[in-house]
KEPA-218074 format. One line per field, with one value per residue: residue number from 1; residue in three letters; z, y, x of N, C-alpha, C, O in turn. Coordinates in nm, 3 decimals. Example, Ala and Ser with C-alpha at 12.3 -4.5 7.8 and 13.67 -1.06 7.14 Angstrom:
pos	[1,2]
code	[ALA,SER]
n.z	[0.780,0.708]
n.y	[-0.569,-0.225]
n.x	[1.319,1.285]
ca.z	[0.780,0.714]
ca.y	[-0.450,-0.106]
ca.x	[1.230,1.367]
c.z	[0.780,0.787]
c.y	[-0.330,0.003]
c.x	[1.320,1.290]
o.z	[0.846,0.804]
o.y	[-0.332,0.114]
o.x	[1.424,1.341]
END
This chain:
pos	[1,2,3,4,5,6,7,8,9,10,11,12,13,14,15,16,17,18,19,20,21,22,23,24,25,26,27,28,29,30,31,32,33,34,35,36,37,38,39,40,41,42,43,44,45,46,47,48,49,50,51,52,53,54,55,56,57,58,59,60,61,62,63,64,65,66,67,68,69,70,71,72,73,74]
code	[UNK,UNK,UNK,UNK,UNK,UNK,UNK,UNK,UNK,UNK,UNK,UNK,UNK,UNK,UNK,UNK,UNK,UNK,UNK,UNK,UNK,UNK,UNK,UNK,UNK,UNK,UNK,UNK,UNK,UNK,UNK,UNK,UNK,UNK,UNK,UNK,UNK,UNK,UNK,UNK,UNK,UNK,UNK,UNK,UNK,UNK,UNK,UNK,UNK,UNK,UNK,UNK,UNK,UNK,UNK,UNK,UNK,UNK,UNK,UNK,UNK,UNK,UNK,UNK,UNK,UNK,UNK,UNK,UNK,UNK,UNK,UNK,UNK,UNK]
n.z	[1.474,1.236,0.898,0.663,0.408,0.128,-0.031,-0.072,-0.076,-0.177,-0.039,-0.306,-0.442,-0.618,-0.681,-0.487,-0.435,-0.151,-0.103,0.112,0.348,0.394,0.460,0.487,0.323,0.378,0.668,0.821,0.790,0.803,0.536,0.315,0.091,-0.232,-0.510,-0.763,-0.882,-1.134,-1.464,-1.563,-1.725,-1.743,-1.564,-1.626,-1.622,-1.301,-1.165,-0.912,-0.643,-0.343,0.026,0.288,0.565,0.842,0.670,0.466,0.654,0.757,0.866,0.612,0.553,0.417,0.241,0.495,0.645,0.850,0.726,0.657,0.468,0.326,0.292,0.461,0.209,0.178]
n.y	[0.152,0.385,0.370,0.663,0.856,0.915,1.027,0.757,0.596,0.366,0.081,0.006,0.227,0.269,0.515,0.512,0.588,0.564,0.500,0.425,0.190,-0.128,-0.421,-0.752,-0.964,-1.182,-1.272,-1.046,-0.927,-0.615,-0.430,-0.221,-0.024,0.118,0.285,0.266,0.466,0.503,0.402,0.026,-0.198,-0.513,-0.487,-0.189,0.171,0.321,0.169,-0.053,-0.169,-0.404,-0.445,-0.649,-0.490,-0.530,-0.597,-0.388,-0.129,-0.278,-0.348,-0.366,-0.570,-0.460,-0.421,-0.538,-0.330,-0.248,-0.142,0.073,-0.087,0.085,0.402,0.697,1.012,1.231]
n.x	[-0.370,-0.445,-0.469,-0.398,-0.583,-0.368,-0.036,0.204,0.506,0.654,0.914,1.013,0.960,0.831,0.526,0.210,-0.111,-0.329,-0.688,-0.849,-0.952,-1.100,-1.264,-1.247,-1.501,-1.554,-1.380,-1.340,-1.132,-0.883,-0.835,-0.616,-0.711,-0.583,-0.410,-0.236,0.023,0.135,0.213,0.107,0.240,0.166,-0.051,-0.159,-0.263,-0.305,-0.383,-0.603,-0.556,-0.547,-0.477,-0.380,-0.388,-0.195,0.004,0.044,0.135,0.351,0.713,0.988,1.309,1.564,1.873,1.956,1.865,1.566,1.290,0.994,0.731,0.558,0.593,0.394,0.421,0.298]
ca.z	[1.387,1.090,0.733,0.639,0.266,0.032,-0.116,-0.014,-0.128,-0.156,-0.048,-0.409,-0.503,-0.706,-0.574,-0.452,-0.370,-0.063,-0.098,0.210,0.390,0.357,0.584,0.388,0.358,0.499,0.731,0.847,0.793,0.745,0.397,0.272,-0.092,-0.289,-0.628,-0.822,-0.981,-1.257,-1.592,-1.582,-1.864,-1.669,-1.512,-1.717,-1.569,-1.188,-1.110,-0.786,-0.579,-0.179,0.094,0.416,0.622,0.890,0.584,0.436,0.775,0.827,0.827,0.540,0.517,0.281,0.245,0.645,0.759,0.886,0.654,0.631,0.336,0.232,0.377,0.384,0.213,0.166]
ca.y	[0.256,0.400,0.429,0.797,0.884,1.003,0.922,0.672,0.554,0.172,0.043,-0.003,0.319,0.345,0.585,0.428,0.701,0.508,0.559,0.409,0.043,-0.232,-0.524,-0.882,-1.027,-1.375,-1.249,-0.890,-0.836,-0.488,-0.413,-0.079,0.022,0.191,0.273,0.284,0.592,0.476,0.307,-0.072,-0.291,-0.579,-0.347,-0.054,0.318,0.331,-0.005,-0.077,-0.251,-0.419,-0.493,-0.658,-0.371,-0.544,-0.634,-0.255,-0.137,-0.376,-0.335,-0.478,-0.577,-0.355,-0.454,-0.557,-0.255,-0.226,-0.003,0.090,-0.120,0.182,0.524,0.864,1.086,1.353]
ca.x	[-0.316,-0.532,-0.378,-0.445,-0.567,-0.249,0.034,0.255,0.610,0.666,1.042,1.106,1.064,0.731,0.420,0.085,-0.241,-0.409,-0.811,-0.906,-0.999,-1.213,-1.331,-1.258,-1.620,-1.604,-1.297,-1.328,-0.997,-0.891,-0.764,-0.596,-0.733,-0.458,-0.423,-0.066,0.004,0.240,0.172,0.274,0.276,0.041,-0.194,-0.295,-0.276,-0.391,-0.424,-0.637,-0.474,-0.585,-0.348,-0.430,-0.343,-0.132,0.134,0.087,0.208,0.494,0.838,1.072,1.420,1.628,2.000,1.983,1.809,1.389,1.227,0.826,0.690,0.516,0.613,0.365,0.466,0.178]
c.z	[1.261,1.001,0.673,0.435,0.253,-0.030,-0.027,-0.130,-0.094,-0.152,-0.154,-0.523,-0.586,-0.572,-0.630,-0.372,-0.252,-0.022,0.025,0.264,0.377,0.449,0.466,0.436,0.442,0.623,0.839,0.864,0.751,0.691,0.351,0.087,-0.092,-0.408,-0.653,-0.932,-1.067,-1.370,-1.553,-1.684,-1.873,-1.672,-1.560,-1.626,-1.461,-1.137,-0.977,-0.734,-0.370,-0.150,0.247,0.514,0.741,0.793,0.543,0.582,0.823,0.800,0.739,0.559,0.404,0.310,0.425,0.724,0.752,0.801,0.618,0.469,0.263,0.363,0.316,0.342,0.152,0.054]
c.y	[0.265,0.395,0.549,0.760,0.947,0.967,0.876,0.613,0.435,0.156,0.037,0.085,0.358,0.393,0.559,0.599,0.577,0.599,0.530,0.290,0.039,-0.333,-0.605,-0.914,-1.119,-1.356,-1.144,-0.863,-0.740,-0.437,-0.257,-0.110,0.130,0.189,0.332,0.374,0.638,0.410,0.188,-0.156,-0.392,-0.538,-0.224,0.064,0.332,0.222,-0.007,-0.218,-0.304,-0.484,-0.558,-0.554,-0.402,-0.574,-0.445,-0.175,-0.165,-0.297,-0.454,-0.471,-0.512,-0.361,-0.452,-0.452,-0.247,-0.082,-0.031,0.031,-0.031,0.329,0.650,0.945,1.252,1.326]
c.x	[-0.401,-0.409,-0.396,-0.429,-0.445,-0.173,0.201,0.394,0.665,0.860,1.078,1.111,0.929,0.640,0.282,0.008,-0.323,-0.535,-0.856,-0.908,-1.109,-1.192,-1.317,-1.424,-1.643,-1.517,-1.319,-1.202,-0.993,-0.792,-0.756,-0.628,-0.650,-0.454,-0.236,-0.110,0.106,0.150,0.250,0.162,0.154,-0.065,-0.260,-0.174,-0.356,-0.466,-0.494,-0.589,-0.503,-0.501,-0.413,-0.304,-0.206,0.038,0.162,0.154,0.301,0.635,0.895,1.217,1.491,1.772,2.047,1.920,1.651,1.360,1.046,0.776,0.633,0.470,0.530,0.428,0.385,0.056]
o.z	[1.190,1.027,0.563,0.364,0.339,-0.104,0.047,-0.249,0.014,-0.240,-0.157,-0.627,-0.620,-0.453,-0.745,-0.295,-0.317,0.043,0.068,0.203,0.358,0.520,0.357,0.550,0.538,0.715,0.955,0.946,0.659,0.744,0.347,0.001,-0.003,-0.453,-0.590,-1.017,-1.082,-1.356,-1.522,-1.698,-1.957,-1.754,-1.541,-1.586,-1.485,-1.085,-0.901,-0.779,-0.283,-0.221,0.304,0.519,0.742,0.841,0.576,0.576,0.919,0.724,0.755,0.585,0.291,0.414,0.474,0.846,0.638,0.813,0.568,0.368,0.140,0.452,0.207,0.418,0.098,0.040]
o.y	[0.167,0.411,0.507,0.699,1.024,0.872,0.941,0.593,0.411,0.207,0.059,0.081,0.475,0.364,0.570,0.682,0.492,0.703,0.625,0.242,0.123,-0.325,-0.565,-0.895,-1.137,-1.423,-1.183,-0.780,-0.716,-0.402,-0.181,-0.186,0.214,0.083,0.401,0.378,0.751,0.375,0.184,-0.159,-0.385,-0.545,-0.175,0.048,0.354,0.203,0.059,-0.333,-0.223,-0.563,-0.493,-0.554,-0.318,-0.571,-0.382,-0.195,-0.107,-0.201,-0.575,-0.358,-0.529,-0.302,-0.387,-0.462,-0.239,0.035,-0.131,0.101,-0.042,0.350,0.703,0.984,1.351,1.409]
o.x	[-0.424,-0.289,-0.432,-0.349,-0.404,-0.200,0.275,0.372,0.718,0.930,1.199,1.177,0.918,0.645,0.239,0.056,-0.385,-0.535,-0.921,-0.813,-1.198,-1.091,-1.357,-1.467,-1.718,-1.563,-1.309,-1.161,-1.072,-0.687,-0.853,-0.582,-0.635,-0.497,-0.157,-0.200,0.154,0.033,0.369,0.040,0.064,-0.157,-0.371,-0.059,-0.475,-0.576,-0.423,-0.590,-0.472,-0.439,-0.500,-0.181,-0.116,0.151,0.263,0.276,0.351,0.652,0.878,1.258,1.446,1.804,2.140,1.911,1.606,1.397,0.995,0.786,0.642,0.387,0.547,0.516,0.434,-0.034]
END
């Protein structure tokens, strides 16, 4: 399954722009690049942010029910 560029809505509600994947160097695992498209406090304004892609993908637990850790939403 690819990860398509766009934007993406995280189970808890904030919204992530996904630029594309990446290959870990020493690994080749394959990592979704994403940038957060909030202000936070930590991180600045548009934080970049990498995911190993099989976790961005996953399903989470949400008060007992399977929900998309981070759902397209255009």
């Amino acid at each position: 399954m690819k990860v398509k560029p766009g934007r993406y809505k995280h189970f808890k509600g904030k919204f992530y722009e996904v630029i594309g994947s990446a290959r870990h160097s020493e690994t080749f695992e394959e990592m979704v690049v994403y940038r957060a498209l909030f202000v936070s406090k930590e991180f600045g304004s548009n934080a970049l942010w990498v995911r190993p892609k099989a976790m961005f993908i996953e399903k989470v637990a949400v008060a007992g029910k399977e929900v998309p850790r981070f759902k397209y939403v255009g």
